[in-house]
C-alpha positions in Angstrom: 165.8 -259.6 -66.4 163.0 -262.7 -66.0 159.5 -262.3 -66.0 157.0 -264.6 -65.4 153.4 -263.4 -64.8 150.1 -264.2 -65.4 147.6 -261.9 -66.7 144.2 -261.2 -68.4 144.0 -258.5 -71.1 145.9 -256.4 -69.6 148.2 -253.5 -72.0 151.9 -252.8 -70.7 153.4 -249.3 -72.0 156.5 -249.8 -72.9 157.8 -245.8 -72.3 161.1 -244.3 -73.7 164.1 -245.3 -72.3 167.7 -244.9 -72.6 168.1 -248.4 -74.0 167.6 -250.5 -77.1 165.1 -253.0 -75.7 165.3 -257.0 -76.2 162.5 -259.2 -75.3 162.1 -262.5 -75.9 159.1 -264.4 -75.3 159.8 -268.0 -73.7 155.8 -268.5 -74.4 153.4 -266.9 -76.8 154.9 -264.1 -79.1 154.8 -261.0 -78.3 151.9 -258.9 -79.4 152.8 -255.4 -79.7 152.5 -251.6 -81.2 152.4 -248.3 -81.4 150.1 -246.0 -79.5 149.7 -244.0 -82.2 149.8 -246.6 -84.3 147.9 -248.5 -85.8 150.0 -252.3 -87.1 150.5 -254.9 -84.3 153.0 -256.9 -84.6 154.0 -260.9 -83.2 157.1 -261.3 -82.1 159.1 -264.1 -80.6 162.1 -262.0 -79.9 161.1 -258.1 -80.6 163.9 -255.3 -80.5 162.8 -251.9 -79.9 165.1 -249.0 -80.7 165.1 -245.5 -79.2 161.4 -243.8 -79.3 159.8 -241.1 -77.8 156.0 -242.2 -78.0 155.1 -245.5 -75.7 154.5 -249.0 -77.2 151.7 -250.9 -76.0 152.3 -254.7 -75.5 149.2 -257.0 -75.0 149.0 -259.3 -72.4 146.6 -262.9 -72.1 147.5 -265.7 -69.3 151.0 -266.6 -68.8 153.5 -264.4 -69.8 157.1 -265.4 -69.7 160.1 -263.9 -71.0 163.9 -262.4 -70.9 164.5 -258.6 -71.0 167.1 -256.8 -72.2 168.5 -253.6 -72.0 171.4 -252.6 -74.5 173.3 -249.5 -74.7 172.6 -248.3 -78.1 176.0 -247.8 -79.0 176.2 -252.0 -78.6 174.1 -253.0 -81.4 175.9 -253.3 -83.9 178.2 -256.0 -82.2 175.0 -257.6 -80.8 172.8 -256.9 -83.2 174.8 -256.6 -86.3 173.1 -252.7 -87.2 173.5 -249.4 -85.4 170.6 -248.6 -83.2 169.4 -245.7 -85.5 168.0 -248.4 -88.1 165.9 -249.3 -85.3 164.4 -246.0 -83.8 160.9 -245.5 -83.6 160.4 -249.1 -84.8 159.4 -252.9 -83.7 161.6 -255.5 -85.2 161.7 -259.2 -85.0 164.9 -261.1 -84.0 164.3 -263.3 -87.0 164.6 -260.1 -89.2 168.6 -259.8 -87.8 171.1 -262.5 -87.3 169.9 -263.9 -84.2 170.2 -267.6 -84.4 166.6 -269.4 -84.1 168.2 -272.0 -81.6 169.0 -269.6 -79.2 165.0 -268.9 -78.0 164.7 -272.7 -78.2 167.6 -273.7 -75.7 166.5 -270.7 -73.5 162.7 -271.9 -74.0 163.9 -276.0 -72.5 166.0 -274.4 -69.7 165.5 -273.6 -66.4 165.8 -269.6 -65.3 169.5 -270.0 -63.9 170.2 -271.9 -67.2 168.9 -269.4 -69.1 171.0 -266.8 -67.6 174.1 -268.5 -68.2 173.1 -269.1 -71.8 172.0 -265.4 -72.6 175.0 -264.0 -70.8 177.7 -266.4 -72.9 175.9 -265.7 -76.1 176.1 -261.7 -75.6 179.7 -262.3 -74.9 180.4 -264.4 -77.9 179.1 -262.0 -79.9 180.8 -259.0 -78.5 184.4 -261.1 -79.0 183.3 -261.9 -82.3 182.6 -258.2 -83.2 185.6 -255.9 -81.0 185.5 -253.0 -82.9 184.6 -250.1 -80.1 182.5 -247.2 -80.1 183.5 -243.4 -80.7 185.3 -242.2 -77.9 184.0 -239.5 -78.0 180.3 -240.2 -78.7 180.2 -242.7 -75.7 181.4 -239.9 -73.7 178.5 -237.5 -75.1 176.0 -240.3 -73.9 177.1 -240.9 -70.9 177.1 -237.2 -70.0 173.9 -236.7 -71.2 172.7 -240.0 -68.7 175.1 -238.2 -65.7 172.9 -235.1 -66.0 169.6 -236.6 -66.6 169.6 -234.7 -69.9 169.6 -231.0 -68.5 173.1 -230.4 -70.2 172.9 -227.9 -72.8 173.6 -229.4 -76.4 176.0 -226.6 -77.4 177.7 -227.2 -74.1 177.8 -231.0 -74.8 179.5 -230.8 -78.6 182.2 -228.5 -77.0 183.1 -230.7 -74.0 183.8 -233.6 -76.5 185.5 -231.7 -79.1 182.7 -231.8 -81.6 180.7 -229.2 -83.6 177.0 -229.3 -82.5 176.2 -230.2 -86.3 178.8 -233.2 -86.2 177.4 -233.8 -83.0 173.8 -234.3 -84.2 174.9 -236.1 -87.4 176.4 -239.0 -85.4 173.4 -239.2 -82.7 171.2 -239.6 -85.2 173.3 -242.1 -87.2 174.1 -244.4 -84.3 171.0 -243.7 -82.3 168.1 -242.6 -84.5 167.3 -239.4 -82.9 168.8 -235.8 -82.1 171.1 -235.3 -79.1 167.9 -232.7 -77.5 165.3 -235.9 -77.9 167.9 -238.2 -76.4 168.3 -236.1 -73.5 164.5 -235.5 -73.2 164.4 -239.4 -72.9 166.9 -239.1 -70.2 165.0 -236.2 -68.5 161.7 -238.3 -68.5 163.7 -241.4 -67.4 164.5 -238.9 -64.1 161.1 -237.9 -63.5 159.5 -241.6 -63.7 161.6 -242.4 -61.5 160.8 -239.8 -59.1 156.9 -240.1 -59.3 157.6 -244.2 -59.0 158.9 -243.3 -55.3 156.4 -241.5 -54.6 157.2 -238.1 -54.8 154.7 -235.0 -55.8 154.6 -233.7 -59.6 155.1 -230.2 -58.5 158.7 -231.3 -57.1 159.5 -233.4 -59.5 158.9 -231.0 -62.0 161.2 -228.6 -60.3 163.5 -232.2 -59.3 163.9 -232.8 -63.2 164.9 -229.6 -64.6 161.2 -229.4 -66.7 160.2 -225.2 -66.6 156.6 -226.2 -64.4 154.7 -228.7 -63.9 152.5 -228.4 -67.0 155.5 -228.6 -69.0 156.1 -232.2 -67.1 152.3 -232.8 -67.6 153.0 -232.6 -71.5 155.9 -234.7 -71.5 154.6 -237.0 -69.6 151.6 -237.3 -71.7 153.6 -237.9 -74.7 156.0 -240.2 -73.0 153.4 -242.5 -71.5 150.0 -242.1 -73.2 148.6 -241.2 -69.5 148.0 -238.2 -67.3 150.1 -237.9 -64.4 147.1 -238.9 -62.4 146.7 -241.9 -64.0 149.8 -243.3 -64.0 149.7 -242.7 -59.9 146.9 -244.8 -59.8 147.6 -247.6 -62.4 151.4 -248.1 -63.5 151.6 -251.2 -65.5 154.5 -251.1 -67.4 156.5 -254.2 -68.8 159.1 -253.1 -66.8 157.4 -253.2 -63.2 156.2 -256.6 -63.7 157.5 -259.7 -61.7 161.0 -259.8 -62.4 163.5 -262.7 -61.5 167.0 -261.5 -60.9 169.5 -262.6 -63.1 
């Protein structure tokens, strides 16, 4: 997706997704961190692997920028690493083997052209680098993201043939984390949703499998850096901005 916004110190959380994120800055880079934390980085392309505590990207004037979302079981051919080098961390696109003249051709286009460039690069690079996934690891994944991460892990390893400690030793090779905090992503992912259309924390507790609604009040917390409250009132995540449609 496009953004192009304008802005005055204002912070965008960046909360957990299923997704290894890709953002690349058409403008000024990309000053970002940790909530926890406390380095900033600048980025003119930053990747973001799985994490389960929110970044926090600053934003002055103009912002304008691409946004991607990969499955983390693509990085390696797009990225040329497996996603779990990159949980829980900020990285620059400098740092991997991004060529610098991609953000430059992108930076003297217009937004269709930009598109069309992103999308042929991504495809170059997935011809250039075939080798697939596990089988059986995209499956776990995608059954984890079918059942908004309410399927039991013991229950997961057996439906794809694998023991729940092989199981945990390949999540956390090719993602970073454990198959439980990927599906707590996924659970989170179900209840944003849900509050973002509007509907009340008590049934969305009960909507996204959490065991009350304090135990969605704690996650949420975690996920976002904000009560439930004040996310109602003041949502401004990177991802709600204005997007343009690729």
């Amino acid at each position: 997706m496009g953004y192009d916004f304008t802005s005055t110190d204002t912070v965008h959380h960046g909360v957990p997704s299923m997704g290894v994120t890709v953002v690349l800055s058409l403008g000024e880079p990309i000053d970002c961190g940790w909530l926890h934390g406390d380095a900033r980085h600048l980025c003119d392309v930053l990747v973001s692997g799985l994490h389960t505590t929110p970044a926090l990207i600053q934003s002055r004037g103009r912002q304008q920028g691409l946004e991607l979302s990969l499955h983390p079981l693509s990085t390696r051919r797009l990225l040329g690493l497996p996603a779990g080098e990159l949980a829980g961390s900020m990285v620059d696109v400098n740092d991997l083997s991004w060529p610098r003249h991609l953000l430059d051709q992108l930076r003297q286009s217009t937004w269709p052209r930009r598109f069309h460039l992103l999308a042929a690069f991504l495809t170059k690079r997935l011809e250039q680098h075939p080798h697939a996934p596990r089988a059986d690891l995209v499956e776990a994944l995608a059954r984890i993201h079918r059942t908004r991460g309410t399927i039991p892990i013991s229950g997961l390893a057996q439906d794809v043939g694998l023991s729940r400690r092989r199981l945990s030793s390949l999540f956390d090779l090719e993602t970073g984390l454990s198959p439980k905090q990927v599906a707590r992503i996924a659970r989170f992912t179900h209840a944003k949703d849900l509050v973002q259309r509007g509907a009340q924390p008590s049934d969305v507790a009960a909507m996204a499998g959490y065991s009350d609604q304090p135990h969605l009040s704690r996650e949420w917390k975690s996920m976002t850096g904000w009560t439930l409250r004040q996310s109602k009132d003041d949502f401004p995540l990177l991802q709600d901005t204005d997007m343009l449609p690729a």
